[in-house]
C-alpha positions as CSV (number, residue, x, y, z in Angstrom):
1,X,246.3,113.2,57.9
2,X,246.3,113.6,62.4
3,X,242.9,111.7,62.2
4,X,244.0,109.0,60.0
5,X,247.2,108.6,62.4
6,X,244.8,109.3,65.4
7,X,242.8,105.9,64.4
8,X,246.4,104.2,63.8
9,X,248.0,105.2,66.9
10,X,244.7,103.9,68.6
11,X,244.5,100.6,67.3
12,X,248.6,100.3,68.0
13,X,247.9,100.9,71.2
14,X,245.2,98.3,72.1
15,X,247.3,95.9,70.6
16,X,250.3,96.9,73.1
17,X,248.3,94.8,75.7
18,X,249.0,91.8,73.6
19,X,252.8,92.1,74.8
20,X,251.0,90.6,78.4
21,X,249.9,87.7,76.5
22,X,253.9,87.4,75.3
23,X,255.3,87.9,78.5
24,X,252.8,85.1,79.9
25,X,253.6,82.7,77.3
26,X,257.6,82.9,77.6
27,X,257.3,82.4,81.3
28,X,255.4,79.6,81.2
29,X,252.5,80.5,83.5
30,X,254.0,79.4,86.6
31,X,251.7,79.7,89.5
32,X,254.6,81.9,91.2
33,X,254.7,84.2,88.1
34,X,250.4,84.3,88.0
35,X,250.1,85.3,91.3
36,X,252.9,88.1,90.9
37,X,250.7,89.3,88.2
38,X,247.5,89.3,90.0
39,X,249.8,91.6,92.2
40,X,250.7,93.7,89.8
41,X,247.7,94.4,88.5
42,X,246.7,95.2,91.5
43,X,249.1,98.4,92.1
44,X,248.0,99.5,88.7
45,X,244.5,99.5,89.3
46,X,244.9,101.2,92.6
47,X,247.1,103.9,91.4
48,X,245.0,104.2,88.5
49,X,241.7,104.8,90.9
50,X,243.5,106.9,93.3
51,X,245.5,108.8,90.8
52,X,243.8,109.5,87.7
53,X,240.3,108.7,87.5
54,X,238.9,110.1,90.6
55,X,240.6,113.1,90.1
56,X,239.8,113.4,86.5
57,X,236.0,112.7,87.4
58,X,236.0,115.1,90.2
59,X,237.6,117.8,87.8
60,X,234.4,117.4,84.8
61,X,232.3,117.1,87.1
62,X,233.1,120.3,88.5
63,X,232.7,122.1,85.7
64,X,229.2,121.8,86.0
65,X,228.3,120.8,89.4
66,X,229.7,122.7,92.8
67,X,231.6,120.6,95.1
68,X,228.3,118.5,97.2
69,X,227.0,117.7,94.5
70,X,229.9,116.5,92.6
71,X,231.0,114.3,95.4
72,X,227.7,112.7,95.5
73,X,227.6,112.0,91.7
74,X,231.4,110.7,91.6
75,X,229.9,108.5,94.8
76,X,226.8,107.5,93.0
77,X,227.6,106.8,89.9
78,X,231.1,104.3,91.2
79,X,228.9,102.1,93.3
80,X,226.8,101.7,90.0
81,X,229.5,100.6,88.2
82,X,230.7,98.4,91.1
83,X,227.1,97.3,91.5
84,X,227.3,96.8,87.2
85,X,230.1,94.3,87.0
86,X,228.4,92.2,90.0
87,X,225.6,92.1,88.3
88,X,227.1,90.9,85.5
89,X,229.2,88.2,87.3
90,X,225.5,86.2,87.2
91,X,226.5,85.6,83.6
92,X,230.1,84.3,84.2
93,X,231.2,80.8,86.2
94,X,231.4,81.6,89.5
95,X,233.8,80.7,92.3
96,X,234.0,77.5,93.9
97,X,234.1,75.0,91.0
98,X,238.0,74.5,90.9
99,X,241.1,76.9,90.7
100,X,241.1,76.7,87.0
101,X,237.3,78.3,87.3
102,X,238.0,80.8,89.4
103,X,241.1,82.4,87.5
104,X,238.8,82.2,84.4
105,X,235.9,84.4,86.1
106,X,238.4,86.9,86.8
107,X,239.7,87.0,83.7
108,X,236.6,87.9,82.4
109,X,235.3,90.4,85.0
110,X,238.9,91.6,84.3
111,X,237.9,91.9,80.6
112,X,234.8,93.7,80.5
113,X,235.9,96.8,83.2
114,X,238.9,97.1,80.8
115,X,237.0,97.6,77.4
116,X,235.1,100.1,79.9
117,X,238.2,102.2,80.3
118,X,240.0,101.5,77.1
119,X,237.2,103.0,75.0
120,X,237.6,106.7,77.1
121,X,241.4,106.2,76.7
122,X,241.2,105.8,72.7
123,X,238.8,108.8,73.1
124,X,241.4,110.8,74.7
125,X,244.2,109.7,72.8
126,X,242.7,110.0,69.2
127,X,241.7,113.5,70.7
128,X,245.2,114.3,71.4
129,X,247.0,112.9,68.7
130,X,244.9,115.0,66.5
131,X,245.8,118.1,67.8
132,X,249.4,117.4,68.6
133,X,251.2,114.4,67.3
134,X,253.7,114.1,69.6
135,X,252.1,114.8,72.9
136,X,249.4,112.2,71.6
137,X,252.6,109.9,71.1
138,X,253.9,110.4,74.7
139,X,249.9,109.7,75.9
140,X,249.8,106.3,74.4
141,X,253.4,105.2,75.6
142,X,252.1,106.4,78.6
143,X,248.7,104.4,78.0
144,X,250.8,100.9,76.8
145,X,252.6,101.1,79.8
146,X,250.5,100.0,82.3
147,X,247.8,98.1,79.7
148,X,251.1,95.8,79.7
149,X,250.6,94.3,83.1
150,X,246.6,94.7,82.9
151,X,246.8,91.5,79.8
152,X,249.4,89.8,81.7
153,X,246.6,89.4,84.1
154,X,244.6,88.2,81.4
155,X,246.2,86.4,79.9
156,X,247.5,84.5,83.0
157,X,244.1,83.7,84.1
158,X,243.1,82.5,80.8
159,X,246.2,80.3,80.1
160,X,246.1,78.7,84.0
161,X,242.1,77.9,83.6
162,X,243.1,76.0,80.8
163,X,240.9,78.3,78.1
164,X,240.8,76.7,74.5
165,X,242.6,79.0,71.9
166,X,239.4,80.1,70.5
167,X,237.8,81.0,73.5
168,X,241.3,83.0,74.0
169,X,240.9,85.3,71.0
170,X,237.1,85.5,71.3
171,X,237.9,87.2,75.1
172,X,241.4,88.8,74.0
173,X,240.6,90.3,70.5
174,X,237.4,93.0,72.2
175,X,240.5,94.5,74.6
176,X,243.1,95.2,71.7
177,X,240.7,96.9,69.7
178,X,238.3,98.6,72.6
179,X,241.3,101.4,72.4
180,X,240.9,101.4,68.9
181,X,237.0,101.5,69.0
182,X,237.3,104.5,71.2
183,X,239.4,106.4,68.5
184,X,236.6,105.1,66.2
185,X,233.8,107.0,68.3
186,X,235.9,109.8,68.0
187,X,236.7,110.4,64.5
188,X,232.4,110.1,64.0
189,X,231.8,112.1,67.2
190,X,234.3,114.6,68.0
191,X,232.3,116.6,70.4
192,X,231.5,114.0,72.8
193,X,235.1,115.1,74.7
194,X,233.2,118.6,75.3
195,X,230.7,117.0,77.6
196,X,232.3,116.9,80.6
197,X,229.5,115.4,82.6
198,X,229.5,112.6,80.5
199,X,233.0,112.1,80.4
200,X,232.9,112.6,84.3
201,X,229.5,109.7,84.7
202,X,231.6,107.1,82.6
203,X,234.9,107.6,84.3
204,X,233.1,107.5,87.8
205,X,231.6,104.1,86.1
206,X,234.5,102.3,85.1
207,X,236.6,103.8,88.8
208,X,233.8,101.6,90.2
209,X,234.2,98.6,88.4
210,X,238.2,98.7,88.9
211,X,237.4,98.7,92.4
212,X,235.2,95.7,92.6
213,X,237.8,94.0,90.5
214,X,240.7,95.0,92.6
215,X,238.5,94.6,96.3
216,X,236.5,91.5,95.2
217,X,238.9,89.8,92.6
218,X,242.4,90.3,93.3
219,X,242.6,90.7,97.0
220,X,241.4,87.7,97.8
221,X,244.4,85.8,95.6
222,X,246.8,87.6,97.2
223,X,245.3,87.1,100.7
224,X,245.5,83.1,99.7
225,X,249.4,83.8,98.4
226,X,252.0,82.2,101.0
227,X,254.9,84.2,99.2
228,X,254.2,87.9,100.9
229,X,257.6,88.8,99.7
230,X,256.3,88.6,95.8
231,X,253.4,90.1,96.2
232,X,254.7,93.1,97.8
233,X,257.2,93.3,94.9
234,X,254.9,92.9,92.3
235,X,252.4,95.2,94.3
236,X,255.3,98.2,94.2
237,X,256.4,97.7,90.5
238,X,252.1,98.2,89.3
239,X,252.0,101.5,91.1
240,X,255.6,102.7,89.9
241,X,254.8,101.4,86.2
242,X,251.3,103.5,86.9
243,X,253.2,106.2,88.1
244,X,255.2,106.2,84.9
245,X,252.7,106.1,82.7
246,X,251.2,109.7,84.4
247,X,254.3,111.3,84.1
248,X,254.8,110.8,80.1
C-alpha cells in the first residue's frame, strides 16, 4: 500500500510545479513580474546549493571517503556538471538573437538541471513516504514549496519568448513527472539510496549545474534589471521559501 502511495505522492508532487505555470498565467507575464521571478529563483537555487546539496554531498561522501578526498570529489564532480549543462547549451538557441530568444534558452537550460534534481528528490521522497507516511508527506510539502517558484521561472521564460503551446508541454510535461520518474526508479530499485557515493556524485552533479544556471543565467538578468528594489525582494522571499521548505 506505502509504495503505491509512494509513486502517487511522487507524481503529485511534480505536478505542484505546474502551480508556477498558474501563477504566470494570472499575472499576465509582465516584464516586472518575469524579472521578479528570475529573482526568485535565484534565492532558491542559492539556498538550495548552499543549504542542502553541498552539505548533503559532503555528508555521503564521507561515508566512504575521508575529508581531502571528499572535498576534491564534491569539487570535481560540480564543475562537471557545470561544465555538462554548457556543453549542452551548443544544442539550445543561444544569446544574442532577440530578448524573446534569450528567455527561451534559459528556460531550457532551466529545464534540464531541474529533471537532474527532481529525479533524486522523487528518490528520496518515495523512499520516505514508504517508511513513514507522514514524514514523507511533510518532505514533499516541503519539496512543492520551492518547485513553485522554480516553474514560475519556466514558465515565465517560455510564455515571454513567445513558445507555441506545444512546444510548452513538450518542455513542461518532462519536469512534472521527473519527480514522479524518480519514485519510479525507486519502487524497481530500492537499493540505489544505499549507495551513498552515488547519491553523493549525482548531487555534486546537479549543485554544479544549479550554479551555472544561477552564475551564467540568472545574474546577468538581474544585473540588466533597473528595479533593484524588486529584485532584492524577490531575491529574499526564494531563500525564505527555501528556507521553509528545509524546515518541514
Amino acid at each position: 500500500m506505502n509504495s503505491f502511495f509512494g509513486l502517487l505522492f511522487t507524481l503529485i508532487i511534480g505536478l505542484v510545479i505546474l502551480i508556477g505555470t498558474v501563477v504566470v498565467k494570472l499575472t499576465k507575464n509582465n516584464d516586472k513580474f518575469v524579472h521578479f521571478s528570475i529573482s526568485m529563483a535565484l534565492g532558491v537555487i542559492a539556498s538550495l546549493v548552499m543549504l542542502e546539496l553541498l552539505p548533503e554531498s559532503i555528508e555521503l561522501l564521507f561515508e566512504t571517503y575521508n575529508r581531502e578526498i571528499t572535498i576534491v570529489m564534491v569539487f570535481g564532480f560540480s564543475v562537471l556538471g557545470l561544465l555538462l549543462l554548457m556543453t549542452l547549451e551548443n544544442f539550445i538557441p543561444h544569446h544574442g538573437h532577440g530578448h524573446g530568444e534569450e528567455l527561451f534558452h534559459l528556460g531550457i537550460v532551466s529545464s534540464i538541471a531541474i529533471i537532474f534534481h527532481n529525479l533524486i528528490e522523487g528518490m528520496a521522497i518515495y523512499a520516505t513516504v514508504t517508511n513513514s507516511v507522514s514524514m514523507g508527506i511533510l518532505m514533499g510539502i516541503g519539496v512543492g514549496l520551492h518547485n513553485i517558484p522554480m516553474g514560475m521561472l519556466i514558465a515565465s521564460a517560455l510564455v515571454k519568448a513567445r513558445v507555441g503551446f506545444l512546444k510548452k508541454v513538450v518542455i513542461l510535461l518532462p519536469i512534472s513527472i521527473s519527480t514522479f520518474a524518480g519514485g519510479v526508479i525507486m519502487y524497481f530499485n530500492s537499493e540505489i539510496l544505499t549507495n551513498t557515493t552515488l547519491l553523493g556524485i549525482i548531487l555534486s552533479i546537479t549543485q554544479g549545474m544549479l550554479v551555472y544556471i544561477a552564475v551564467f543565467e540568472l545574474l546577468p538578468h538581474i544585473r540588466h534589471c533597473n528595479d533593484k528594489k524588486s529584485n532584492i525582494i524577490g531575491i529574499i522571499l526564494g531563500i525564505l521559501i527555501m528556507a521553509t521548505s528545509l524546515i518541514l
